[in-house]
BARO-80950 format. One record per residue: residue number from 0; x negated, y, z negated of N, C-alpha, C in turn. Coordinates in steps of 0.1 Angstrom, whole numbers, plus 5000, padded with zeros to 4 digits. Example, Ala and Ser with C-alpha at 12.3 -4.5 7.8 and 13.67 -1.06 7.14 Angstrom:
  seq    nu    nv    nw   cau   cav   caw    cu    cv    cw
    0  4868  4943  4922  4877  4955  4922  4868  4967  4922
    1  4872  4978  4929  4863  4989  4929  4871  5000  4921
// end
This chain:
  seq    nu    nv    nw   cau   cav   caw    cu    cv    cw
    0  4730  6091  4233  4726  6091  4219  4721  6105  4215
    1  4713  6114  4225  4717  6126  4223  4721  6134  4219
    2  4734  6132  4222  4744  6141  4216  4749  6141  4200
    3  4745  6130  4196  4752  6124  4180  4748  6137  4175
    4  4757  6137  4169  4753  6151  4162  4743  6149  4145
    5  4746  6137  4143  4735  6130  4131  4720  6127  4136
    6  4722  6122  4151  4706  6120  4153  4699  6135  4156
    7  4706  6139  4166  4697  6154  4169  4690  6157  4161
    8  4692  6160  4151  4680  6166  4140  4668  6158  4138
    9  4669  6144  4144  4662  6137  4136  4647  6135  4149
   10  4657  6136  4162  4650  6139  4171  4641  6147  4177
   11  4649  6157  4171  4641  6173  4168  4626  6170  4159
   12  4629  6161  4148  4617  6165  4142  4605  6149  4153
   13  4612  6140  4153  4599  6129  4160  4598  6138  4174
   14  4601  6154  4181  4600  6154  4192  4590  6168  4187
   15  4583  6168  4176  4576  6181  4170  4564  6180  4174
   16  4562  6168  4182  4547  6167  4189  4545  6170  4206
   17  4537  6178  4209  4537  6185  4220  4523  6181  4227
   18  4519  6169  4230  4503  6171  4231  4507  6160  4243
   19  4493  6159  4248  4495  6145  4261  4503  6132  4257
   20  4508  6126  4266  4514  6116  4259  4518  6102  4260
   21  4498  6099  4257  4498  6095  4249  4495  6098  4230
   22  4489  6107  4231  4491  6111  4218  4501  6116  4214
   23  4514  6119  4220  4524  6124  4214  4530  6107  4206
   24  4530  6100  4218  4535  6090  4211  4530  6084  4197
   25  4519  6081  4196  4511  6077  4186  4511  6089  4174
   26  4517  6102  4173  4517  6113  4168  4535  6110  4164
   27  4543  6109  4170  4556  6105  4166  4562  6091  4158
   28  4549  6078  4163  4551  6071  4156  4545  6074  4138
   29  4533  6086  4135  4532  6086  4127  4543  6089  4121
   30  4546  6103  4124  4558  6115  4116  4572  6104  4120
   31  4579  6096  4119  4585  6086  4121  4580  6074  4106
   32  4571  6069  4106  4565  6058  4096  4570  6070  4083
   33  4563  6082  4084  4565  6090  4074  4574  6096  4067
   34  4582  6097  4075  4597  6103  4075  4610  6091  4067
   35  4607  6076  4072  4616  6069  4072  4606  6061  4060
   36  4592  6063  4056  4590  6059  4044  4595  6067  4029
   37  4599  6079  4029  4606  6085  4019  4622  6073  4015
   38  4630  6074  4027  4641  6061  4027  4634  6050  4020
   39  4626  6047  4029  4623  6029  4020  4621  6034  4004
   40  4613  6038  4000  4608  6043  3988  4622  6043  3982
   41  4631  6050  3982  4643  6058  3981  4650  6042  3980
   42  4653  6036  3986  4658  6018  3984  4651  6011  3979
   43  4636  6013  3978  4627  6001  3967  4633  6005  3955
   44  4632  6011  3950  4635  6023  3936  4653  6020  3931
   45  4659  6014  3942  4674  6006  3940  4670  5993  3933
   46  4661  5987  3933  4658  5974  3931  4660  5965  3945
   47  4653  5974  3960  4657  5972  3970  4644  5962  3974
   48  4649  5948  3982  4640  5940  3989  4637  5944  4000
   49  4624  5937  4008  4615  5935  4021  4618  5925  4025
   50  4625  5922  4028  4625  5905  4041  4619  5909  4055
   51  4604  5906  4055  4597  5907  4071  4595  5894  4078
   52  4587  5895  4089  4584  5883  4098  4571  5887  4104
   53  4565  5874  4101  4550  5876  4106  4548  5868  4122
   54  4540  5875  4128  4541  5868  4143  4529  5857  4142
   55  4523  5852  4153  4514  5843  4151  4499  5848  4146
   56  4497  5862  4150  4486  5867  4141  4482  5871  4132
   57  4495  5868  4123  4495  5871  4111  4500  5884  4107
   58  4502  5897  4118  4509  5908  4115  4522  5911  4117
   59  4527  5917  4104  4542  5918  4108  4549  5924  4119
   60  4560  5915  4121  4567  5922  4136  4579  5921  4133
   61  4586  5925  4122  4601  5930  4121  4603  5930  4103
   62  4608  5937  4103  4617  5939  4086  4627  5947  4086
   63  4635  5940  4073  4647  5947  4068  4645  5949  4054
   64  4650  5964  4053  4649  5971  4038  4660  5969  4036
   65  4666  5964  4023  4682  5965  4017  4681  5963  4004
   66  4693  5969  3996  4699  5965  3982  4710  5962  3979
   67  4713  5959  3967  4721  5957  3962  4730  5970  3958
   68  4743  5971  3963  4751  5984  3964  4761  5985  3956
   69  4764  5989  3948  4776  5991  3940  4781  6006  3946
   70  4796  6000  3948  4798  6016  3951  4804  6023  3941
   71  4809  6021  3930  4812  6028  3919  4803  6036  3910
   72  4790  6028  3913  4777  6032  3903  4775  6045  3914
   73  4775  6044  3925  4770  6055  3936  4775  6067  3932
   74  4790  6063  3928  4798  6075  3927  4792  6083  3915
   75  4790  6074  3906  4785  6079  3895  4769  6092  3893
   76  4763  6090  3903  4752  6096  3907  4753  6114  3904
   77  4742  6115  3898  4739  6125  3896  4742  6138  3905
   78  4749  6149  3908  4751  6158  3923  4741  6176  3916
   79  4744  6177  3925  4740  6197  3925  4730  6195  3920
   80  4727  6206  3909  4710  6207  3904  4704  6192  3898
   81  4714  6187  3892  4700  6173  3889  4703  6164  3903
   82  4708  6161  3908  4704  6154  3924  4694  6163  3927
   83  4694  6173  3931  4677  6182  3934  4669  6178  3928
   84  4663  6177  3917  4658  6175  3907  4653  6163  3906
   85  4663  6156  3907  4658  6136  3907  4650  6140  3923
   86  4661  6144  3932  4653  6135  3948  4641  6146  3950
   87  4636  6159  3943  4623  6159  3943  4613  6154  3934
   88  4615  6149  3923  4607  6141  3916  4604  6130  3923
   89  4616  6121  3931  4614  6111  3936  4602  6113  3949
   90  4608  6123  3962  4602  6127  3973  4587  6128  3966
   91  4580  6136  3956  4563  6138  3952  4557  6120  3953
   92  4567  6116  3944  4565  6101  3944  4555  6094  3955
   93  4568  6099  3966  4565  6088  3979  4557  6094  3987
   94  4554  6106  3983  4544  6113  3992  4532  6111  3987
   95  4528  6111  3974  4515  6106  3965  4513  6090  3970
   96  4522  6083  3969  4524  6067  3975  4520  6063  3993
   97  4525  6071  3999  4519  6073  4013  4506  6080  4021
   98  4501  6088  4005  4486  6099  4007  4477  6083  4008
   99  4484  6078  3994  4472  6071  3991  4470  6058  4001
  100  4479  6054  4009  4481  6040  4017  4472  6040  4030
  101  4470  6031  4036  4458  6028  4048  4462  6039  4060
  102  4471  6044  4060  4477  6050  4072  4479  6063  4067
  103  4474  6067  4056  4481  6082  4053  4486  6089  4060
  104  4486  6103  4056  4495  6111  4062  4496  6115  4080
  105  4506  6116  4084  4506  6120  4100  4501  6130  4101
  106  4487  6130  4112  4479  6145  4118  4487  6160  4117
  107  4499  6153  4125  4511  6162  4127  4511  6176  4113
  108  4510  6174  4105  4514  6174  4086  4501  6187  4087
  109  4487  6187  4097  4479  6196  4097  4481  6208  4107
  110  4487  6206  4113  4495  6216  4125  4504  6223  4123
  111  4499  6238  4120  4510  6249  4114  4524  6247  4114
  112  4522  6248  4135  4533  6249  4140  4542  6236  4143
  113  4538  6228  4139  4546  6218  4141  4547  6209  4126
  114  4542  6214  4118  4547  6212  4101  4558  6220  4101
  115  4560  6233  4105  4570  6242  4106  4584  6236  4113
  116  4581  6230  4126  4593  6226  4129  4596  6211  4123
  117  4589  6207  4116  4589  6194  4106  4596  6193  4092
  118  4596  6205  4089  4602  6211  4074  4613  6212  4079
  119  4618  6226  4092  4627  6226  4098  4639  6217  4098
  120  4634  6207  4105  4643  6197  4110  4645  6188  4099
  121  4639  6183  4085  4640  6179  4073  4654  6187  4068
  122  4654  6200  4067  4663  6208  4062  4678  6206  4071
  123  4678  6202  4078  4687  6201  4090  4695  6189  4086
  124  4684  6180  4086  4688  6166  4083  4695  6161  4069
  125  4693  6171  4062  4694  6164  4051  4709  6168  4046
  126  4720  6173  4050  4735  6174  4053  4741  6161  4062
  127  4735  6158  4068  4742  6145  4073  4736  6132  4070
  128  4724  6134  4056  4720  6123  4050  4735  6123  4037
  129  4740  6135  4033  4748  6133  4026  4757  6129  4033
  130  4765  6130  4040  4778  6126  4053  4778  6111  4053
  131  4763  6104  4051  4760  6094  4058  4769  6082  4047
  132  4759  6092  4031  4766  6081  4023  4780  6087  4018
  133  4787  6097  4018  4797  6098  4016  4807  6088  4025
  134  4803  6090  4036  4815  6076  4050  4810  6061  4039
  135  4797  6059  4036  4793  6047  4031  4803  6044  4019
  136  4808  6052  4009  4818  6049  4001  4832  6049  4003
  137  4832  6056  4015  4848  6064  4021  4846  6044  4026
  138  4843  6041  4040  4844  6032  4043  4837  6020  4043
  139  4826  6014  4034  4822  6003  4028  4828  5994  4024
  140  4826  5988  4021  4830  5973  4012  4831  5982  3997
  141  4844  5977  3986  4842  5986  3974  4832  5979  3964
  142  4833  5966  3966  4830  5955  3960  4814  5954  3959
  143  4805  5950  3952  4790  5955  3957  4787  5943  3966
  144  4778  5949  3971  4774  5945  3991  4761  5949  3992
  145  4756  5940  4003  4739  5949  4007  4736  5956  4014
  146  4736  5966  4014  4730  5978  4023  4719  5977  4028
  147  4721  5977  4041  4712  5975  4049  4703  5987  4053
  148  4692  5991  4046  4691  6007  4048  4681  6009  4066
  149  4671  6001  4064  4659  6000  4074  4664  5981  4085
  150  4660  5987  4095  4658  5974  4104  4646  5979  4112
  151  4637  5975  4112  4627  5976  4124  4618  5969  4131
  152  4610  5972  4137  4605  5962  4145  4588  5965  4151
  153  4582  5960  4151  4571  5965  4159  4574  5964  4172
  154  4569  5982  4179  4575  5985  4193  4567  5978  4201
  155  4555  5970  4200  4548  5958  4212  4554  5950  4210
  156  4559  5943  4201  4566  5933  4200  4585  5931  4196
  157  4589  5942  4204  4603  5944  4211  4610  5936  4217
  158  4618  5926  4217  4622  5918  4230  4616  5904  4226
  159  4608  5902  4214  4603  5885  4215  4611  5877  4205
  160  4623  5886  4201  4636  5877  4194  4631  5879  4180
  161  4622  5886  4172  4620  5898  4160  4630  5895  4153
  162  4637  5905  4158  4648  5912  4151  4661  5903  4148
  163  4665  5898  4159  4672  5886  4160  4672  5876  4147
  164  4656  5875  4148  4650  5856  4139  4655  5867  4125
  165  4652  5877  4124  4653  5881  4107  4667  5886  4101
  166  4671  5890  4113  4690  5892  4107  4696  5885  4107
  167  4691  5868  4111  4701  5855  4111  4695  5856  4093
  168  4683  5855  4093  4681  5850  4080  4689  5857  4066
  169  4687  5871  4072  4694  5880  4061  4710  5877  4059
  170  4718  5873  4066  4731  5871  4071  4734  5858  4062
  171  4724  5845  4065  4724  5837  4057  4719  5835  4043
  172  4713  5846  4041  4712  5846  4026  4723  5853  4019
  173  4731  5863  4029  4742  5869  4026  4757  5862  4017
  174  4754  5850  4034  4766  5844  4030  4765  5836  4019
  175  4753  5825  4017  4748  5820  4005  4756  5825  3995
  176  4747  5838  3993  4750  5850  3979  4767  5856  3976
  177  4773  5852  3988  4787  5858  3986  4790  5872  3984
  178  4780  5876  3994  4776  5889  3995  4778  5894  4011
  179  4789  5908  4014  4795  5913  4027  4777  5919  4026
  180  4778  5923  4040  4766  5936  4042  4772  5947  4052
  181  4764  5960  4047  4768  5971  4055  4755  5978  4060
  182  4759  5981  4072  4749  5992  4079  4753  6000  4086
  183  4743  6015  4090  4750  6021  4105  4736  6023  4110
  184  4745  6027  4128  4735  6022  4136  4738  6032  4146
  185  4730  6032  4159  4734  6039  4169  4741  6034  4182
  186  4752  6036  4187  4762  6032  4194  4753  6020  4206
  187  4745  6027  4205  4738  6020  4215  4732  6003  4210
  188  4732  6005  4200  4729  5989  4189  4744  5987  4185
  189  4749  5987  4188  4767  5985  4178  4764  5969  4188
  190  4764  5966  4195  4768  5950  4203  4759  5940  4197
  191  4746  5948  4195  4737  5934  4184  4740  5933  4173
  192  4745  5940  4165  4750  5935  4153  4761  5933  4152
  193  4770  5932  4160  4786  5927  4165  4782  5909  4162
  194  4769  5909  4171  4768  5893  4170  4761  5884  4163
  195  4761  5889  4151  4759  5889  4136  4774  5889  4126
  196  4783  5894  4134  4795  5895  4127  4801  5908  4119
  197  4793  5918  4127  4794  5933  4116  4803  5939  4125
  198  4813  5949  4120  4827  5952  4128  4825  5971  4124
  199  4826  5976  4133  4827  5987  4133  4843  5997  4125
// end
């Protein structure tokens, strides 16, 4: 997984924490929540749903972010200076929306040198954020579909069938709706969502 030349960058930046580790970890899951809350924001702002699952204690232990996708309207999208324009108006947004939330900002964010290689790797990334959805209209469904943007999971609660119980549901509200879905993933997950019915 390494090697993907889409993840590296992304790696680079959750690997910007250099401390003992345990704190590294707890320091990457922040810059990680933070990173991939710009995305969610970025799909709420589609008219994008939360379908989560609550475990017995009442805290969540898996969600999926998705919308409703038109791929014609995509095409339609703003490029060059007003795409800059919109996705920094948008980015202040979700950074004001994340200051203000129970978990604010990642420690990481006060650390010269590791803000530094945080911008870095942002800048890196953000060419194969365009790749991502360019393949998404090259090879998508044309027809509108749900994009599956986020899947995740609480990392203690990994392995207790999460993930599983929430993509049967989403699948069947799919089919319901008469609605394909699309996602990408990392080679290493291509077999779990195979058995869900999603074809590479």
């Amino acid at each position: 997984a390494a090697s993907d030349p889409i993840l590296r960058p992304l790696l680079t930046l959750l690997g910007c924490c250099k401390s003992d580790e345990r704190e590294s970890t707890k320091e990457r899951q922040e810059v990680a929540a933070f990173c991939f809350g710009f995305f969610m924001i970025e799909l709420l702002e589609k008219s994008g749903m939360i379908l989560a699952i609550n475990g017995p204690d009442g805290e969540m232990k898996s969600c999926i972010v998705f919308h409703e996708y038109q791929t014609e309207k995509e095409k339609a999208r703003p490029t060059g200076v007003w795409k800059k324009i919109f996705g920094f108006i948008r980015d202040v947004k979700a950074y004001i929306i994340m200051k203000g939330d129970k978990l604010g900002l990642p420690k990481a964010l006060g650390d010269k040198d590791k803000k530094k290689i945080l911008d870095e790797s942002d800048k890196m990334f953000a060419p194969f954020g365009d790749l991502i959805c360019k393949k998404h209209v090259k090879f998508g469904p044309q027809e509108p579909h749900w994009y599956i943007g986020i899947v995740a999971s609480d990392p203690e609660s990994q392995g207790q069938g999460y993930c599983k119980e929430i993509m049967t549901l989403l699948c069947c509200a799919a089919d319901e709706n008469g609605r394909q879905c699309y996602l990408e993933c990392l080679t290493k997950n291509r077999t779990f969502y195979e058995k869900f019915g999603f074809q590479a």
